[in-house]
C-alpha positions as CSV (number, residue, x, y, z in Angstrom):
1,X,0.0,0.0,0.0
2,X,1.8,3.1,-1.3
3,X,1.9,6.0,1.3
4,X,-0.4,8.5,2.1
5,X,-0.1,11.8,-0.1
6,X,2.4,14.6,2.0
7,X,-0.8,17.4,2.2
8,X,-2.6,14.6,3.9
9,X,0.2,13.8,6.1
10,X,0.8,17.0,7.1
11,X,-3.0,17.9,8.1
12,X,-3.0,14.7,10.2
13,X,0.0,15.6,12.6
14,X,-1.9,19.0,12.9
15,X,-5.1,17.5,13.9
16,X,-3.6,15.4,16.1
17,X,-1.6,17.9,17.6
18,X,-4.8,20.0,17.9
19,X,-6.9,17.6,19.7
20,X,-3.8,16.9,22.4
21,X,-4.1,20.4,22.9
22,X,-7.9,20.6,23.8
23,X,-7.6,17.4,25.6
24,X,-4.8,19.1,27.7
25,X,-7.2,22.1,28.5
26,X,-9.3,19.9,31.2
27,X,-6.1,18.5,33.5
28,X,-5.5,20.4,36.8
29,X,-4.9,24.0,36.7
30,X,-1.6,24.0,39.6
31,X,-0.4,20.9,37.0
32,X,-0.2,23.8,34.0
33,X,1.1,26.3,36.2
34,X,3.6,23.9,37.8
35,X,5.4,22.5,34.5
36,X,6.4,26.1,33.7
37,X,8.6,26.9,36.6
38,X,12.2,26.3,36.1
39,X,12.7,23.7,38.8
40,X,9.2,22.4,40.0
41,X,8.0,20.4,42.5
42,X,8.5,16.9,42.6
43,X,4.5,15.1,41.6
44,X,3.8,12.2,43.9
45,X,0.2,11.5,42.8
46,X,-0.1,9.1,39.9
47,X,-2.6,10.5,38.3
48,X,-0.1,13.9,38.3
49,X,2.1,12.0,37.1
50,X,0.4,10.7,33.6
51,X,-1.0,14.4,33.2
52,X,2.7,15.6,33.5
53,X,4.4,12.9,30.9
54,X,1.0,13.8,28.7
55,X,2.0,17.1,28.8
56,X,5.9,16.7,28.0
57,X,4.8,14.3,24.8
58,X,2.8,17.0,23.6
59,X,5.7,19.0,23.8
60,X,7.8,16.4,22.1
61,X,5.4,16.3,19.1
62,X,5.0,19.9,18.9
63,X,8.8,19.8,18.4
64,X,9.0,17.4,16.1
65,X,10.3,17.5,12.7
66,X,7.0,16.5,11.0
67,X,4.9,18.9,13.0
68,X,7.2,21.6,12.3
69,X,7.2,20.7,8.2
70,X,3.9,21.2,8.5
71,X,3.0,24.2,10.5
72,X,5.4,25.6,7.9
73,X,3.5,24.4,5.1
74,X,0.8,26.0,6.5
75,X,1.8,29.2,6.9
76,X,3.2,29.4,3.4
77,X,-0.3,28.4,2.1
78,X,-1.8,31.2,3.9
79,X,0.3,32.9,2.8
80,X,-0.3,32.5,-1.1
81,X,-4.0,32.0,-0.7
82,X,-5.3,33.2,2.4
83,X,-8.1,35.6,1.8
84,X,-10.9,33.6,2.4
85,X,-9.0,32.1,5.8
86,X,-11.2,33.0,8.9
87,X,-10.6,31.9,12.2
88,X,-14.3,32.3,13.5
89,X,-15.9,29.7,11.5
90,X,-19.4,29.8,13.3
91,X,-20.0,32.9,12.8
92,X,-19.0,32.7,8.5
93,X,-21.6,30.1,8.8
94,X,-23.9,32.6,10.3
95,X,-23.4,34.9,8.1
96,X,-23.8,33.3,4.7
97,X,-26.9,31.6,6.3
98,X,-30.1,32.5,4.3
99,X,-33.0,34.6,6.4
100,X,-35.8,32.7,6.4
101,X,-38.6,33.5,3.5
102,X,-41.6,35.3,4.4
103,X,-45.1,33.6,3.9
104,X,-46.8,34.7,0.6
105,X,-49.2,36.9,1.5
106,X,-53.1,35.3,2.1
107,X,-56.0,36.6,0.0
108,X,-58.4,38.9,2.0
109,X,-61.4,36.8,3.7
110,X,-64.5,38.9,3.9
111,X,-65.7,37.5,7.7
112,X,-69.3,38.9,8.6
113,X,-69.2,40.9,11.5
114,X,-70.0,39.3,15.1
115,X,-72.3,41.5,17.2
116,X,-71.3,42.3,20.4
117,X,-75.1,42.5,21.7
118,X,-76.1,40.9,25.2
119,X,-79.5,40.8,23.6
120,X,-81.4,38.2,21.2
121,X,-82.0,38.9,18.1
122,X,-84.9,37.1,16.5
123,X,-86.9,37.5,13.1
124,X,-90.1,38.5,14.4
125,X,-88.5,41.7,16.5
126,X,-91.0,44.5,17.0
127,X,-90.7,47.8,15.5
128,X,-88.8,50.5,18.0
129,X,-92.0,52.4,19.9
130,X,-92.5,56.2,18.7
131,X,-92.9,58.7,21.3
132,X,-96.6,59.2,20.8
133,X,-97.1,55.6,21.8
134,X,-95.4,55.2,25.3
135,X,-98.7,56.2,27.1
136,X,-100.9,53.9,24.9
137,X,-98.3,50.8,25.3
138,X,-98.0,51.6,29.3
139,X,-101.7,51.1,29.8
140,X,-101.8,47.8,27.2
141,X,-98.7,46.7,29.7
142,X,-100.4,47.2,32.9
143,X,-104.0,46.0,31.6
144,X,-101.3,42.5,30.9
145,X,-99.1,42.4,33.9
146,X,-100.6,41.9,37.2
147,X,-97.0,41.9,39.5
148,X,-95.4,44.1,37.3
149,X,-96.5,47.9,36.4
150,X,-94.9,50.4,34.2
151,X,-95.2,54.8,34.4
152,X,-94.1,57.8,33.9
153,X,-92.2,59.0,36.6
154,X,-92.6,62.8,37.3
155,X,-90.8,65.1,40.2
156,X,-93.9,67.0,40.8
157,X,-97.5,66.9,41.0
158,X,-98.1,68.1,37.6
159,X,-101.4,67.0,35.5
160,X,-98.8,67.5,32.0
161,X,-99.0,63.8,30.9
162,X,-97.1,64.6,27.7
163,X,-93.8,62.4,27.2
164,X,-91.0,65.0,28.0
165,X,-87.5,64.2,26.0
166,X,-85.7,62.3,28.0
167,X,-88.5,61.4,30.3
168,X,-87.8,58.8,33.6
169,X,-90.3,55.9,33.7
170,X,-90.5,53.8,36.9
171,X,-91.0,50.2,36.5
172,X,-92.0,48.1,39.5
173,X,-92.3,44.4,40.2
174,X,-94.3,43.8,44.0
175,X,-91.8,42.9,46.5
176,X,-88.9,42.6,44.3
177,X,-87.4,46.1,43.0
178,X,-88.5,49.6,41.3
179,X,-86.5,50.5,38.8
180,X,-86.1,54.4,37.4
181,X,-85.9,54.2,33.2
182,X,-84.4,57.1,31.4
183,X,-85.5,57.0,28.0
184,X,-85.2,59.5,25.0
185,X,-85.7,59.8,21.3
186,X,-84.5,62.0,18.8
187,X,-86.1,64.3,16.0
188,X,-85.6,62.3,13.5
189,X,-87.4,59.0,13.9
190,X,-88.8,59.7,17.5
191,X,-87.5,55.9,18.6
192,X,-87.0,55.4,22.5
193,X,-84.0,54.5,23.6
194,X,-83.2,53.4,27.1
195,X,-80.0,55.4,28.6
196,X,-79.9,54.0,31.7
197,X,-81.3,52.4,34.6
198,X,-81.3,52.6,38.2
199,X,-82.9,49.7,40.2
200,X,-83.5,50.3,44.3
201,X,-85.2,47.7,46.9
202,X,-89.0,47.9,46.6
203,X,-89.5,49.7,50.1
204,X,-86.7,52.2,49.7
205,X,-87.4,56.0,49.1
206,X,-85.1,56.9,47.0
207,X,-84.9,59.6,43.8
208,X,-83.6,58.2,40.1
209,X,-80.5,60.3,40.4
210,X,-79.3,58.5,43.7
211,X,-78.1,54.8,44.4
212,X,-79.5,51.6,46.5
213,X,-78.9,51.1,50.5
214,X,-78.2,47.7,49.1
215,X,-75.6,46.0,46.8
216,X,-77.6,43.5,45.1
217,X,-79.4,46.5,43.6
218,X,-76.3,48.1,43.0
219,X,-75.0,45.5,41.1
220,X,-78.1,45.0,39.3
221,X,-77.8,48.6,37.6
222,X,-74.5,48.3,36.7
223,X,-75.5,45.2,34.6
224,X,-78.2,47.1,33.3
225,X,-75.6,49.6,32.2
226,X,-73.3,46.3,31.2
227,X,-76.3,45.4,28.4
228,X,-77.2,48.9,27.6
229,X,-73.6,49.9,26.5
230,X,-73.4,46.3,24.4
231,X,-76.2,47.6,22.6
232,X,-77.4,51.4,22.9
233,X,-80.1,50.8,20.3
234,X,-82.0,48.2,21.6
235,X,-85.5,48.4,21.3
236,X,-87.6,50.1,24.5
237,X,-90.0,46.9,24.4
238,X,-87.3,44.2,24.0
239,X,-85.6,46.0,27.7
240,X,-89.0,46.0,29.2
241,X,-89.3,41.8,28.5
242,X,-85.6,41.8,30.2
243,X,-86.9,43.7,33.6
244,X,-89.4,41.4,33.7
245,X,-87.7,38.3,33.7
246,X,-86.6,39.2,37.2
247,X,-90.2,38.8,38.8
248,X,-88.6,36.0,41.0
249,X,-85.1,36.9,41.0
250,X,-84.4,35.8,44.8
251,X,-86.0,32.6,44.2
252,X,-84.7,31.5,40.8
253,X,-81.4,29.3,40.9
254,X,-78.3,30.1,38.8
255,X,-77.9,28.8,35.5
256,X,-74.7,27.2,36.2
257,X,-74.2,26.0,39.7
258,X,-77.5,26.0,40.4
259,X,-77.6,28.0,43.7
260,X,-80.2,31.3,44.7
261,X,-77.5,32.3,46.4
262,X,-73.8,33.0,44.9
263,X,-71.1,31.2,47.4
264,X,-68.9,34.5,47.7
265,X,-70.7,37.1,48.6
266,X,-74.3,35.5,49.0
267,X,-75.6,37.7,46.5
268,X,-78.7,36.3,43.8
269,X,-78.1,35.8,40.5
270,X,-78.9,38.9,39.0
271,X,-77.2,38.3,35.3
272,X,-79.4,37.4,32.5
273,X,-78.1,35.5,29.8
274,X,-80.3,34.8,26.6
275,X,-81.1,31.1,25.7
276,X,-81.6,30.2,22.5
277,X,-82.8,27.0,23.1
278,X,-86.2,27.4,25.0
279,X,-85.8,32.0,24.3
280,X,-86.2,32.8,28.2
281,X,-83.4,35.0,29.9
282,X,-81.6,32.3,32.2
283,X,-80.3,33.5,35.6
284,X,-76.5,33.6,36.0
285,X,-74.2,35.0,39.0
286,X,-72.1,37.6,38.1
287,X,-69.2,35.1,39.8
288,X,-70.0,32.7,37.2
């Protein structure tokens, strides 16, 4: 078997001498800093020892005629040819890596808008009532309703029945709440809106403008105001079927865990949450 080529010679004393080198890296730090000193200190551990004559055979090669031929052959190549000689190889390779492609861009997907309404909408909705019907649709309400009555709310004893803009309409159910309506319309298509709602306990004497003794009726008119900013136009008669679905709100168990009470707080479940199933409003704690 003829030889091995001189080039190939030469690179493998070099990587051997290389990986001597990073294999000498992990012996013991005093062993390095020992073998310099002009006279050291006589090593009486064996395993010293082998680092030690490791270390002076590494030397050895590294002096050796062969390693020197080729270390010299080396720096005579880079010499001659040596632009494209870096010593930081990962990071060449980082360099000359491609960037990733971006994704083709997607065709536009026309999605239909989701509402964000709390409330139900259906096909047979009723038209938004005018302004001129509120008094004829409170008597038709009352004349229908026995435990829950519907009027206009005035500060004074005045005999002017007309519908003022906004007007406050007070909605009662018996033994369960009153709650103060503010409603309006505007010029154009005279529609009543509900702005908001303020609920109190059905014994307490209190004006529209000021707030409940009592924090269930607190938190009811803030989720009044929850479903009235989801969706300001509502219709006035599709609100009015939402107050009355809490004629027996301190007796009707949650939707989800099924309690009158909530466990934190001990509060009733004064959330309403449209099923689509059966169309009632379900009772839900606010907790769940």
């Amino acid at each position: 078997m003829s030889p091995p080529p001189a080039v190939e010679s030469q690179v493998q004393a070099l990587t051997d001498l290389y990986n001597s080198i990073q294999n000498a890296r992990h012996y013991p730090r005093d062993l390095l800093k020992a073998t310099v000193l002009p006279n050291p200190l006589p090593l009486t551990p064996p395993s010293l020892s082998l680092y030690s004559q490791q270390l002076k055979d590494i030397a050895h090669t590294l002096r050796s005629d062969a390693v020197q031929a080729a270390l010299r052959a080396a720096q005579e190549s880079q010499k001659a040819d040596g632009q494209n000689i870096m010593n930081n190889v990962r990071r060449e390779n980082r360099k000359r890596r491609r960037p990733a492609s971006p994704e083709s861009p997607q065709p536009y997907t026309v999605t239909e808008r989701q509402s964000s309404s709390l409330f139900p909408v259906t096909k047979d909705d009723l038209t938004c009532l005018k302004s001129s019907e509120l008094v004829e649709y409170i008597r038709q309400f009352n004349k229908e309703h026995s435990s829950c009555k519907l009027g206009i709310w005035q500060g004074t004893r005045s005999s002017n029945k007309d519908v003022k803009n906004p007007a406050t309409l007070r909605f009662t159910i018996k033994d369960v709440l009153t709650a103060y309506l503010t409603v309006s319309y505007t010029t154009s298509d005279l529609a009543l809106l509900v702005e908001s709602v303020t609920t109190f306990g059905p014994r307490e004497r209190k004006l529209p403008h000021s707030q409940s003794e009592y924090s269930v009726y607190r938190m009811l008119s803030q989720e009044f105001g929850r479903m009235i900013h989801s969706d300001p136009q509502v219709g006035f008669q599709k609100f009015i079927t939402l107050l009355c679905s809490y004629e027996n709100m301190f007796t009707m168990r949650c939707d989800k865990c099924q309690r009158v009470l909530c466990v934190e707080g001990h509060v009733a479940a004064v959330e309403r949450v449209w099923n689509e199933s059966n169309g009632q409003w379900e009772p839900r704690h606010i907790s769940c």
